[in-house]
N, C-alpha and C positions, 0 to 999 in steps of 0.2 A: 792305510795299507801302502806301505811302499813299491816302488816300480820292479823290485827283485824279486819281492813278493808274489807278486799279480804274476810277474812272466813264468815265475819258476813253479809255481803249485797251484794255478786255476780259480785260485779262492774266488774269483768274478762268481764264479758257477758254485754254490756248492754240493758237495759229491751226492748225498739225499736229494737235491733237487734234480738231478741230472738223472739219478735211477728212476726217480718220478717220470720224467717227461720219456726214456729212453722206454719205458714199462709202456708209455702211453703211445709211444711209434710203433711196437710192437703188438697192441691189440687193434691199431687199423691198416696193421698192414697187408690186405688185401690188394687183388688184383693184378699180381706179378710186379716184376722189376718195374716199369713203367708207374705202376700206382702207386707203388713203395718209394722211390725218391720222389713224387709229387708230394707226399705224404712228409715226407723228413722237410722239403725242401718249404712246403710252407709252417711247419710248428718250428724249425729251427734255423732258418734265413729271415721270413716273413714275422713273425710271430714271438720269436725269443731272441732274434739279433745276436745269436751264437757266433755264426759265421756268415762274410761279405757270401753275397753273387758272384763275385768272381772265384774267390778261393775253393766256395761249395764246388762251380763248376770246374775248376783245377782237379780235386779230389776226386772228381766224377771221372775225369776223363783219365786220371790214374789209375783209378779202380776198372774200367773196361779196358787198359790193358792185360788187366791181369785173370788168369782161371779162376774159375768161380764166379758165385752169384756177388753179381756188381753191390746192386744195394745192399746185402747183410756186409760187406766190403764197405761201402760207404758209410754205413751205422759204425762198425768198428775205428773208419779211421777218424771220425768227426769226435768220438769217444778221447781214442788215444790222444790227439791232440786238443782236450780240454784237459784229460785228467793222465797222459802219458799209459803206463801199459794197465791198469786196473779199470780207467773209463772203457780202453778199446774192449776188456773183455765181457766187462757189463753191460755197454751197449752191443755187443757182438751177440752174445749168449740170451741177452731179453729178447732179444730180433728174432730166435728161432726156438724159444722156451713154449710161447703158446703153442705155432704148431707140432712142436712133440708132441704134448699134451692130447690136443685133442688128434692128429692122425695116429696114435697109440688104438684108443677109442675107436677111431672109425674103422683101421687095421682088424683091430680084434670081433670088431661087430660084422665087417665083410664076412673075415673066416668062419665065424661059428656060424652066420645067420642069411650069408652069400645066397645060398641054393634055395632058401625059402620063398615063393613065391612073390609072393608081394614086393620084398625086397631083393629078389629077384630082379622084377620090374626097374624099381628106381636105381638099379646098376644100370638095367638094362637102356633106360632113358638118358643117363646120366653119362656114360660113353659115346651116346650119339652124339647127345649136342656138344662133349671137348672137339669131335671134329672141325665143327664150324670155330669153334674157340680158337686154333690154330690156326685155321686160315683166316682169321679175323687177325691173329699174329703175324703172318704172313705179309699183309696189304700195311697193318698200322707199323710196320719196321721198316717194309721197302718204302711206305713214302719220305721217309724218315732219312734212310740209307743213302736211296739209288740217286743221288744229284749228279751224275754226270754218265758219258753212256759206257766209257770203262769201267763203272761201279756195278752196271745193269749188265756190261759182259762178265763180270766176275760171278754177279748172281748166277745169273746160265751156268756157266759152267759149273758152278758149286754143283748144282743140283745136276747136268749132264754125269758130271762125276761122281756124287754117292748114290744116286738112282740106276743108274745106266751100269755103271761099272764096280758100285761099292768098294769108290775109294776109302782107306780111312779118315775117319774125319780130322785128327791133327793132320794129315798129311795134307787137306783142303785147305784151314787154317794157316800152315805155312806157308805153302806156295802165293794164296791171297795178299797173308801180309809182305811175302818179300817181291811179290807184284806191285801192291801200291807203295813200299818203299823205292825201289828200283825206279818206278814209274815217276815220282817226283824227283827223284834225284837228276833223272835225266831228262827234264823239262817236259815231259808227254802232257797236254793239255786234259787229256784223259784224266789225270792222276794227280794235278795238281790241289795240295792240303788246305785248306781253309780252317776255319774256327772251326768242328765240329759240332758247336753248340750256338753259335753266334756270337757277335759282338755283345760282349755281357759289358756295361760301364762298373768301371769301379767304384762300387757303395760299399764296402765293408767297413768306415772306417769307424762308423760306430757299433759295427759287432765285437762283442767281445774274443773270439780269436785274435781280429786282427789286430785289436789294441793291443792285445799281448805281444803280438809280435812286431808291433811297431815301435816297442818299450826297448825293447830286447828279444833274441832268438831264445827259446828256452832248450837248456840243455837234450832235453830226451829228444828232441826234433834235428839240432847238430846230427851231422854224419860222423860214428865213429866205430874204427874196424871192431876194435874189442864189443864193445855191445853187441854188431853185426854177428861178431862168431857164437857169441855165445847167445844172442837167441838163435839161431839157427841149430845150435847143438842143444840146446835146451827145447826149444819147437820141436826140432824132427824126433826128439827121445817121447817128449807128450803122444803127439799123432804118431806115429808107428810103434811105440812100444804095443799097443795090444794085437796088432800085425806081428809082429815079432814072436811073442808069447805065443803066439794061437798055431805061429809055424813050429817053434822048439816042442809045443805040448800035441796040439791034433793034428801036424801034417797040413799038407798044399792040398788034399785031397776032403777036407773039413769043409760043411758050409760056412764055417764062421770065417773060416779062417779064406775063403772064396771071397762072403761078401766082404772083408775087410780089404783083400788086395786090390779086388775089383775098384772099389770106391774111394781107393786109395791112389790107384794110375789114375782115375777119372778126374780127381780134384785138382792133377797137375798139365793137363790135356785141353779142358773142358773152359777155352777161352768162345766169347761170342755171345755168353748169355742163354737163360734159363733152356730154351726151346731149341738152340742146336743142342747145347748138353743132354737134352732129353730124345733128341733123332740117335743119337752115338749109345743112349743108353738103354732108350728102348729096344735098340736091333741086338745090341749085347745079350741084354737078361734075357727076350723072350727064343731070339734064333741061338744062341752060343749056349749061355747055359741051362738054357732052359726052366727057369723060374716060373715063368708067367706065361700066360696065353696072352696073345695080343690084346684082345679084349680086357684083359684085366691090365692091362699096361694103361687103359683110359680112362679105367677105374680108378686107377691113384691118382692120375692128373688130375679126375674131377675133382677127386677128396685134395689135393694142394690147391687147386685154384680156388677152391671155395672154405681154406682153412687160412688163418694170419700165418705170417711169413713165407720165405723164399720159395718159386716154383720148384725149386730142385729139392724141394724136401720129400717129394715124392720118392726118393731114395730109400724111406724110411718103410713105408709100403712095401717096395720092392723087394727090402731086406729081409723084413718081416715076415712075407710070405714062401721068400727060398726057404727060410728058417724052419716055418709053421712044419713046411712039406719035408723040409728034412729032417726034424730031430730028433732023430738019434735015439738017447736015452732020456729026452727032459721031457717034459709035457707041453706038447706044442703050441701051447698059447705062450707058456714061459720062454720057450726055443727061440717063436718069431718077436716077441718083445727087443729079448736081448739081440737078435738082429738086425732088427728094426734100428735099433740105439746105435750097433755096432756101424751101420750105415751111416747114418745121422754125422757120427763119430768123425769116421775116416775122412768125408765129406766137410764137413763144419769146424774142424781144426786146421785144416792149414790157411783159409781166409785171415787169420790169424796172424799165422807166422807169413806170410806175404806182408801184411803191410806193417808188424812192426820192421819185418828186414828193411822196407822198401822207401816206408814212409820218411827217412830222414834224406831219399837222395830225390825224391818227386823233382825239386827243383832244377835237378839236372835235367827232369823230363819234358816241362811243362812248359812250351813255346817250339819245341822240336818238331818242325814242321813236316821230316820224315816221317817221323815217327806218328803222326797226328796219320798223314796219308796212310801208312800203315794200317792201323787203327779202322781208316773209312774202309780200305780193304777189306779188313776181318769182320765187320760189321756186314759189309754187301753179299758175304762168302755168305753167312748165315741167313739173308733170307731164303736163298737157293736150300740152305738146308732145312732150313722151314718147312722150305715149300715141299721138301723130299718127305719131312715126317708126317706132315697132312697126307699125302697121297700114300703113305705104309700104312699109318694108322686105317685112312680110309678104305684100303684094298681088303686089310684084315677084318674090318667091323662090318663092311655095307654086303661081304661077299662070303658066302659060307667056306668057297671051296677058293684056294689060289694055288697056281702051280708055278713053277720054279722054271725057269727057262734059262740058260748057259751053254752060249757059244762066241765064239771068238772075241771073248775080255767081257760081252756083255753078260749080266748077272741083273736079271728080269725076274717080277713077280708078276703072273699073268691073270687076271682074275677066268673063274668061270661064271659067264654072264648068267648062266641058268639058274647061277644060285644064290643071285640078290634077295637080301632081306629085305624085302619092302618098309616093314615099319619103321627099324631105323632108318631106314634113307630117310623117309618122311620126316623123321623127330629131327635128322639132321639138316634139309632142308628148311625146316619151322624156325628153328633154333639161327640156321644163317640171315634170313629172313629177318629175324627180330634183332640180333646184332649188328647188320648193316642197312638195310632198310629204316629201322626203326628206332636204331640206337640205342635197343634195349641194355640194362645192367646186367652184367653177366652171371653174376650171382642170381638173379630174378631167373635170367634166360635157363641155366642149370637148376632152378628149383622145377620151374613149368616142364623142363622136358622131362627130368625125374618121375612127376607124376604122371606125366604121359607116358609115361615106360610104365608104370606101377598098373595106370587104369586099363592097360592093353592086354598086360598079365592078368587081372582082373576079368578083363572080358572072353579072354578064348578058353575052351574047355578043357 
């Protein structure tokens, strides 16, 4: 094989083998973002010497600039750059193939089988302990985050501000990131950028990326305008033509034609990662458009945390059930399906077009010490929002009755203490219990509260 060879068309890898292994990151990717690159980072650093330590975390730290779910982002771009635009979208689409699948299934068995007793219960179980799930999010991203104490004021204020005041959430996002920009700029010790990952040593050189590109730069990874335009015009025609369609054909007034727009702003917004995207999107669907009751907002989280691939596929859920509830003329298991998708859809194609736009100029990013400060910014911003949806989630689940309170800028949900649900508290206190205490697996910790929602239904008359 010659060195032209190797640099320009991957043959190192080939393209069978690569759907193999990308099929095989895709059925253990449990766990949320965090389990998902431990996941890639040992079958495809460790294990297959695809790509160095260094460059994985290059592409990591790419991919958290950008909206959207980081890891289906880092599957796609480790894709592109073995096999150019047909790897990214193989390994992009295996990354989130099985949870369509089975949240289709789980979708359709809530709606038809929701109210039934029994499984009544195991919603009923299974909502409490995502509580404790998010605030187990909460503690394992701020120790992660907070290193310095302008990191730990920005958290505050995140959450002062969508809690207290419900700022918008881009608008938290930016103000963050052009905090810890500004802030390094102008020497604040506060806000000064480090590695965000640490000192990784440079080992790639016998992974197969880097030999490629130690060979030679291979063309599709070059910066050039003309490619630039035309993914970008060929992208945005893919992911919004059926936005477009749904406006020329059923109008702004359509649920399809809702969930697509909705999830359409959300995928260009929705920097920070799975769990702020899901603060900004649960307040959306269930207080704006009213799709969901808050409780079922914790019912899709359980079904994505405990289903392969990305947290934000609970999108699909969502879609699904404006759909169920809306449709129209179709038959409402077929209505929330095709919403369901339609979500999925809006949502799961521009990760896409981000990184092949993006992917040939990373090097321009990637030592950029603002930009890194940045980064620690939007990252700190999101534990406060974290912390803002554990405590919405939790006002709506543990309390029957919450009242709404607005005066001067603030915009408060106030619970009424008289009307705590005892059991779930319990199931959510058992459930934090065994995640922090105990270091239960969270999958385990969501089956045992399930049933204990199930045996509760069970027991009272």
């Amino acid at each position: 094989m010659s060195e032209s060879a190797g640099a320009g068309d991957s043959a190192e890898v080939p393209f069978g083998e690569a759907v193999r292994v990308w099929a095989r990151v895709a059925a253990l990717s449990f766990g949320g973002p965090a389990g998902q690159i431990a996941v890639m980072h040992r079958i495809l650093v460790e294990e297959k010497r695809w790509i160095g330590e260094t460059r994985f975390l290059h592409a990591l730290n790419y991919c958290m600039l950008l909206p959207g779910p980081e890891a289906h982002e880092l599957a796609i771009y480790i894709g592109w750059l073995l096999h150019k635009v047909k790897g990214g979208i193989v390994a992009g689409a295996l990354f989130v193939l099985p949870g369509l699948v089975v949240l289709s299934a789980l979708s359709t068995a809530y709606a038809v089988f929701g109210h039934v007793g029994i499984v009544r219960g195991l919603f009923f179980g299974l909502k409490a302990a995502v509580l404790a799930v998010v605030l187990e999010a909460v503690v394992r991203v701020g120790r992660r985050a907070l290193k310095s104490n302008g990191l730990v004021a920005i958290a505050a204020l995140a959450f002062v501000g969508i809690f207290f005041f419900a700022m918008p959430f881009p608008l938290i996002v930016a103000l963050a990131a052009l905090t810890g920009y500004v802030g390094n700029r102008v020497g604040l010790s506060w806000f000064k950028a480090g590695n965000a990952h640490g000192s990784a040593k440079e080992d790639g050189r016998d992974a197969v990326i880097d030999r490629m590109f130690s060979r030679a730069m291979p063309a599709h990874v070059r910066p050039s305008l003309w490619r630039f335009l035309s993914t970008a015009a060929i992208g945005g025609a893919i992911w919004l033509g059926p936005l477009v369609a749904l406006l020329a054909l059923a109008g702004p007034d359509d649920v399809f034609t809702a969930i697509a727009l909705f999830n359409s702003k959300m995928a260009v917004v929705t920097f920070g990662g799975a769990y702020a995207v899901l603060a900004y999107m649960a307040q959306q669907a269930v207080e704006h458009y009213r799709w969901l009751k808050p409780g079922e907002m914790l019912v899709g989280l359980g079904f994505a945390e405990t289903t392969p691939g990305p947290l934000i596929s609970v999108v699909q859920f969502v879609g699904f059930m404006a759909a169920y509830r809306h449709a129209g003329s179709l038959p409402p298991l077929e209505a929330g399906l095709i919403g369901g998708f339609l979500a999925m859809w809006s949502t799961f194609v521009p990760p896409f077009i981000w990184i092949f736009l993006g992917g040939p100029y990373i090097e321009a990013l990637i030592g950029n010490r603002s930009l890194n400060a940045a980064l620690s910014a939007i990252t700190a911003a999101v534990v406060g929002v974290i912390l803002n949806l554990a405590v919405w989630l939790g006002l709506h689940t543990l309390f029957g009755e919450v009242k709404d309170f607005q005066a001067y800028g603030l915009v408060l949900n106030i619970p009424v203490w008289a009307s705590v649900n005892w059991p779930a508290l319990a199931i959510s206190l058992a459930a934090a219990i065994a995640l922090f205490r105990f270091k239960a697996g969270m999958i385990a910790v969501l089956a045992a509260s399930s049933a204990a929602g199930a045996a509760y239904y069970l027991a009272i008359p």
